[in-house]
py3Dmol code that shows the C-alpha trace and the ligand (Angstrom):
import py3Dmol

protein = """\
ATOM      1  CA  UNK A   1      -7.994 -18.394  20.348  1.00  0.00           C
ATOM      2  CA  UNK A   2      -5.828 -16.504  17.971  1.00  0.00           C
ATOM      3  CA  UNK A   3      -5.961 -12.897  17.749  1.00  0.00           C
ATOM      4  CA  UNK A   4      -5.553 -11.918  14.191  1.00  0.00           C
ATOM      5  CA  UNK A   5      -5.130  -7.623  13.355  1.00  0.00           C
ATOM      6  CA  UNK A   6      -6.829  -6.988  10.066  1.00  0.00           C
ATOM      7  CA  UNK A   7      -6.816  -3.318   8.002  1.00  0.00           C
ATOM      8  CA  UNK A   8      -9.998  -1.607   6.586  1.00  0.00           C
ATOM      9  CA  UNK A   9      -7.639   0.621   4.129  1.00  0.00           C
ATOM     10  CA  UNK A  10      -9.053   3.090   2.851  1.00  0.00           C
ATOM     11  CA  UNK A  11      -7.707   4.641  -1.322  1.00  0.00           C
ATOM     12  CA  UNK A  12      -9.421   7.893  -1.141  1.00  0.00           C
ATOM     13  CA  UNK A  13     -13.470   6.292  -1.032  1.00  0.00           C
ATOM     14  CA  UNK A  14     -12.145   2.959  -2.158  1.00  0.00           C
ATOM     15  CA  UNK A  15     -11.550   0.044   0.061  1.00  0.00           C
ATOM     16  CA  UNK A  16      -8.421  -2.495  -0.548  1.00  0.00           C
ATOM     17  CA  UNK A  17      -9.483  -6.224  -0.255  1.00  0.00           C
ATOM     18  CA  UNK A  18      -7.400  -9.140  -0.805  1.00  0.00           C
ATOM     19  CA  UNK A  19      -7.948 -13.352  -1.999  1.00  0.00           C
ATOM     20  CA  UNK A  20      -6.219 -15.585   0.155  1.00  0.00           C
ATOM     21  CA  UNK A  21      -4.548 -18.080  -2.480  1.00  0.00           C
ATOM     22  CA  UNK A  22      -5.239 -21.683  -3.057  1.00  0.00           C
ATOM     23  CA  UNK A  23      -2.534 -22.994  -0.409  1.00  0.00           C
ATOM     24  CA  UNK A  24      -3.604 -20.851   2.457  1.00  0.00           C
ATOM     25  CA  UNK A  25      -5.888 -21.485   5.013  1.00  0.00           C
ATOM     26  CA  UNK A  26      -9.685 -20.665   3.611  1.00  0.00           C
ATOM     27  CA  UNK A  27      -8.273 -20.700   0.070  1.00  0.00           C
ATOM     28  CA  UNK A  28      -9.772 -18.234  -2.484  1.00  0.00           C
ATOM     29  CA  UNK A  29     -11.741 -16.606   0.046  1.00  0.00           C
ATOM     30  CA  UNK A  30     -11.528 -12.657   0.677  1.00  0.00           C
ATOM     31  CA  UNK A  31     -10.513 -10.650   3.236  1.00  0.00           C
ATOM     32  CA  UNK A  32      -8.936  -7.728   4.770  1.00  0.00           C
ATOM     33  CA  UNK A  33      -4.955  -8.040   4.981  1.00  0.00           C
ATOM     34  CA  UNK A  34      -3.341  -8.481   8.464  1.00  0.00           C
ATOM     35  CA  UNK A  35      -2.420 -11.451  10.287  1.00  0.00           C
ATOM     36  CA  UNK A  36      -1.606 -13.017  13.559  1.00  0.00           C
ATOM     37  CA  UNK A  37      -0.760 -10.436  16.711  1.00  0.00           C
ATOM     38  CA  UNK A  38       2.897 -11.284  17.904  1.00  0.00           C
ATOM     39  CA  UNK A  39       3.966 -11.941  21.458  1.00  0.00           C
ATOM     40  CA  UNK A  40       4.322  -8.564  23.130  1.00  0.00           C
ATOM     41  CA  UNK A  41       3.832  -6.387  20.036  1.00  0.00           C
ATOM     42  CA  UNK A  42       1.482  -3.747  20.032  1.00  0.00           C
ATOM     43  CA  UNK A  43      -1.690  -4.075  17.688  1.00  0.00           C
ATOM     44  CA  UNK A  44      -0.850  -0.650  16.070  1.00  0.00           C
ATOM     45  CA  UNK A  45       2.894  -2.262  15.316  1.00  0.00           C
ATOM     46  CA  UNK A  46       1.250  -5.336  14.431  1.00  0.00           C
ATOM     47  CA  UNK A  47      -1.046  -4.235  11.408  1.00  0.00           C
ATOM     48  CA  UNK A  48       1.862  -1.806  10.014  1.00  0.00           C
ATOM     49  CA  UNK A  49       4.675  -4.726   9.884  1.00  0.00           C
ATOM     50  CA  UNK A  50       1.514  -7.306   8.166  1.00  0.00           C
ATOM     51  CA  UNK A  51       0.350  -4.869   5.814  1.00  0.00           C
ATOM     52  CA  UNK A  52       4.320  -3.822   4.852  1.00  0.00           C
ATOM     53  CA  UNK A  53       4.996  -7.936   4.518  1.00  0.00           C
ATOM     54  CA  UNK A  54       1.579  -8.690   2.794  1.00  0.00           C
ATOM     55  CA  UNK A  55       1.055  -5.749   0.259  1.00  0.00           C
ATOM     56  CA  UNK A  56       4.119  -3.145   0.420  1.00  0.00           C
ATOM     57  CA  UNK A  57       1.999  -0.289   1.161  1.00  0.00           C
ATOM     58  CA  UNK A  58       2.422   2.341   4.390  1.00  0.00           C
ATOM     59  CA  UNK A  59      -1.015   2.869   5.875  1.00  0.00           C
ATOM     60  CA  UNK A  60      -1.810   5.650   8.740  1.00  0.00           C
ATOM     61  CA  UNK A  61      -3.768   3.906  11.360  1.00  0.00           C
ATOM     62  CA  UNK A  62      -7.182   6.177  12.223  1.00  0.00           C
ATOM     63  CA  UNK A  63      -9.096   3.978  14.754  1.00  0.00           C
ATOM     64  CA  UNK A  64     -10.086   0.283  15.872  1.00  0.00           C
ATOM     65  CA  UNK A  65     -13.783  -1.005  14.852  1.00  0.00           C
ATOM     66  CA  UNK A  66     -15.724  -3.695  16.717  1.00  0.00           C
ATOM     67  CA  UNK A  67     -13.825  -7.317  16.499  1.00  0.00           C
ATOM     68  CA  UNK A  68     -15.155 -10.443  15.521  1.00  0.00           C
ATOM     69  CA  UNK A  69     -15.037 -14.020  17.016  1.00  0.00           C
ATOM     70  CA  UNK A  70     -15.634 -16.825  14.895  1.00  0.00           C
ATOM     71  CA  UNK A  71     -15.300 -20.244  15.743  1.00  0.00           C
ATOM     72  CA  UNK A  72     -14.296 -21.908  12.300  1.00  0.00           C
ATOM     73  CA  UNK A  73     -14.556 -26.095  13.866  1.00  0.00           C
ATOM     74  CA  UNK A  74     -10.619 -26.434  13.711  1.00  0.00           C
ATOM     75  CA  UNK A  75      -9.737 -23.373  15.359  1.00  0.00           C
ATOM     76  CA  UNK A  76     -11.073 -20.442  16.591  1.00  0.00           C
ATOM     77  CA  UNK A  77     -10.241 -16.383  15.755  1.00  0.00           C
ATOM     78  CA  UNK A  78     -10.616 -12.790  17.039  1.00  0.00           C
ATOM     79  CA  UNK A  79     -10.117 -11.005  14.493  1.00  0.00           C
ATOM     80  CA  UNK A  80      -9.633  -7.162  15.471  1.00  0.00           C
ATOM     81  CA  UNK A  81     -10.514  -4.516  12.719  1.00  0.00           C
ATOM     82  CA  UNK A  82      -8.380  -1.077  12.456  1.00  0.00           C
ATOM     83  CA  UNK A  83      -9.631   1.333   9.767  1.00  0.00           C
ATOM     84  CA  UNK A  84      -6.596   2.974   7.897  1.00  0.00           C
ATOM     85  CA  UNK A  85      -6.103   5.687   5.244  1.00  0.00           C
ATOM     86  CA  UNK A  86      -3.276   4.432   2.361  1.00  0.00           C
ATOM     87  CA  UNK A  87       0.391   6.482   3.294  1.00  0.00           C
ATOM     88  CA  UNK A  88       2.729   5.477   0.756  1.00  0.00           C
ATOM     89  CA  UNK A  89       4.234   2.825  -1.692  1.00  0.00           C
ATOM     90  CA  UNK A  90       3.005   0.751  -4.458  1.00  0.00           C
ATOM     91  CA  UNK A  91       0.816  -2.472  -3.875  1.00  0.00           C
ATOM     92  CA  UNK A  92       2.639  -5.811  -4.751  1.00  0.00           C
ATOM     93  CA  UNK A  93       1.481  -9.070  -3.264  1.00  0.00           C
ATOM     94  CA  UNK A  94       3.567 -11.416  -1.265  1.00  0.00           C
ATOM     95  CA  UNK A  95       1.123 -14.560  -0.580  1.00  0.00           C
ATOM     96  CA  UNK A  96      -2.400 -13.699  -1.933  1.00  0.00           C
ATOM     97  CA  UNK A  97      -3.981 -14.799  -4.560  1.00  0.00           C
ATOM     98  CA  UNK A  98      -5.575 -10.900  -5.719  1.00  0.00           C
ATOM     99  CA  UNK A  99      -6.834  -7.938  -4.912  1.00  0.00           C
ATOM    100  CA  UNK A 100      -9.213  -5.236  -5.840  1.00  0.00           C
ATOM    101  CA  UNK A 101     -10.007  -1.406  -4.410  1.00  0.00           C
ATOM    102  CA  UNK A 102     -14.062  -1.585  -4.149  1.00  0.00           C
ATOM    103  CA  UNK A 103     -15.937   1.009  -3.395  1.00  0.00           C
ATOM    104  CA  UNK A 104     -18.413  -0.011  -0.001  1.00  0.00           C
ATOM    105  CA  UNK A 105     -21.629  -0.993  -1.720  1.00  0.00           C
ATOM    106  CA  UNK A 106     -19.498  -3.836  -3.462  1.00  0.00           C
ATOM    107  CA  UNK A 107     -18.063  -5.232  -0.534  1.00  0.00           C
ATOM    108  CA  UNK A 108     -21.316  -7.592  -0.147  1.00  0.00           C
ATOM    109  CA  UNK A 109     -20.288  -8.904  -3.503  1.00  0.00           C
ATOM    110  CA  UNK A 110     -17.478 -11.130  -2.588  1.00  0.00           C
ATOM    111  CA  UNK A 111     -16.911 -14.817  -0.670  1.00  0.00           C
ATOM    112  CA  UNK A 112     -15.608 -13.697   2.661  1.00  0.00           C
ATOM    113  CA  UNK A 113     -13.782 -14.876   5.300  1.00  0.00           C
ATOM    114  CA  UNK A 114     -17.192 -16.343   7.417  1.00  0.00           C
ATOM    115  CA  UNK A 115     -15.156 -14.272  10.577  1.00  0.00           C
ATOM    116  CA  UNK A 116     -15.524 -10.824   8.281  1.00  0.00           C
ATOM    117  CA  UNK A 117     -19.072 -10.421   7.407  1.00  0.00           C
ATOM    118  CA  UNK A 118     -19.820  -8.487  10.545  1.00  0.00           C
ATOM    119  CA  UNK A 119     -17.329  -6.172   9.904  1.00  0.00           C
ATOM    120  CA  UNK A 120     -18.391  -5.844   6.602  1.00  0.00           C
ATOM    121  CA  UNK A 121     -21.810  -5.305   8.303  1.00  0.00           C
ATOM    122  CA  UNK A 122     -20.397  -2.633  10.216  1.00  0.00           C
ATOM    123  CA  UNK A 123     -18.333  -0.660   7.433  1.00  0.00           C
ATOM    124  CA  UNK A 124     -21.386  -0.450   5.589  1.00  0.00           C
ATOM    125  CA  UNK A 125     -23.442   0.972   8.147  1.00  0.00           C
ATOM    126  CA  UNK A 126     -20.400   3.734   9.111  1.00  0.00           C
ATOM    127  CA  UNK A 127     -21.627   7.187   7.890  1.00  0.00           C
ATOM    128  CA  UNK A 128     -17.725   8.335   7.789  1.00  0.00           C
ATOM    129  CA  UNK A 129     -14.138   6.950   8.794  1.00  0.00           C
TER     130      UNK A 129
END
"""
ligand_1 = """\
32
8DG
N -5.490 -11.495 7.746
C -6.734 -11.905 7.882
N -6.974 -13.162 8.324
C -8.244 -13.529 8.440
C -9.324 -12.668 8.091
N -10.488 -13.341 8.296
C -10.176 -14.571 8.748
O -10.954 -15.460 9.056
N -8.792 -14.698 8.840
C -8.089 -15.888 9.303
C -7.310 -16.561 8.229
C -6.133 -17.176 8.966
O -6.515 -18.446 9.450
C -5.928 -16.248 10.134
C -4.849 -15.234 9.857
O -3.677 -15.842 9.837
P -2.514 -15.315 8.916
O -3.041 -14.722 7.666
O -1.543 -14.595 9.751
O -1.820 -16.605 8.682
P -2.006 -17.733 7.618
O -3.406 -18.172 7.495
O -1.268 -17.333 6.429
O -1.190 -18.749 8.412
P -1.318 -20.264 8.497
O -2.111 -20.493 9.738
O -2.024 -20.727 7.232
O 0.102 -20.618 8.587
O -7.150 -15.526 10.293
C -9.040 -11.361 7.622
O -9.903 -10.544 7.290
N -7.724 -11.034 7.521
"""
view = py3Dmol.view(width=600, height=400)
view.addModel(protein, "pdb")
view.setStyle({"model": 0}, {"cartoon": {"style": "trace"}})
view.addModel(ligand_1, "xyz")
view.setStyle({"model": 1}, {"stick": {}})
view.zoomTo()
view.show()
């Protein structure tokens, strides 16, 4: 099973979501940047060093929400939220497709990940960070 960190960040009330592009794995479909947990790195240290790589952006870690395990036929993820206020930098893209800042009662909007909907479940039913 791989164990994938993902970021809930959080610009002011909006939430950053990104497209995977058309040559990634579940192409076009949306989802919270992060990516694969390294051998012996920390899951803290893990979601900084994606989110730096994937978007450019600093982000100050607040807390991990419930994870997800999804079996997708040819291969199977746990995919570990960590909600996250936005620290610094401007957002550039290194290998998505998009992105947009939503506010929560949009998230339901989009084509997801299938391994994110219940933590999109879960973010909408959270009262505060
Ligand atoms: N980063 C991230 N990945 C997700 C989410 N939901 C979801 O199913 N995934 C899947 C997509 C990928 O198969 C895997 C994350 O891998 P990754 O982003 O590090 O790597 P990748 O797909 O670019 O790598 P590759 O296997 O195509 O080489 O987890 C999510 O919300 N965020």
């Amino acid at each position: 099973m791989l164990n994938v960190i993902c970021a809930i960040i959080f610009f002011d009330e909006k939430i950053l979501v990104v497209q995977r592009s058309d040559k990634m794995k579940l192409p076009l479909k949306w989802e919270f940047p992060g990516g694969k947990l390294e051998d012996g790195e920390s899951e803290s240290d893990c979601i900084q060093r994606e989110i730096m790589e994937e978007i450019n952006i600093e982000i100050d870690v607040i807390r991990k929400i419930s994870n997800s395990i999804y079996d997708y036929g040819d291969f199977k993820i746990n995919l570990i939220p960590f909600i996250a206020r936005y620290a610094s930098g401007e957002i550039q893209l290194a290998e998505h497709n998009d992105y947009k800042l939503l506010s929560k009662s949009d998230l339901l909007n989009l084509d997801w990940a299938e391994a994110d909907l219940p933590i999109v479940a879960e973010l909408l039913k959270m009262e505060q960070l």
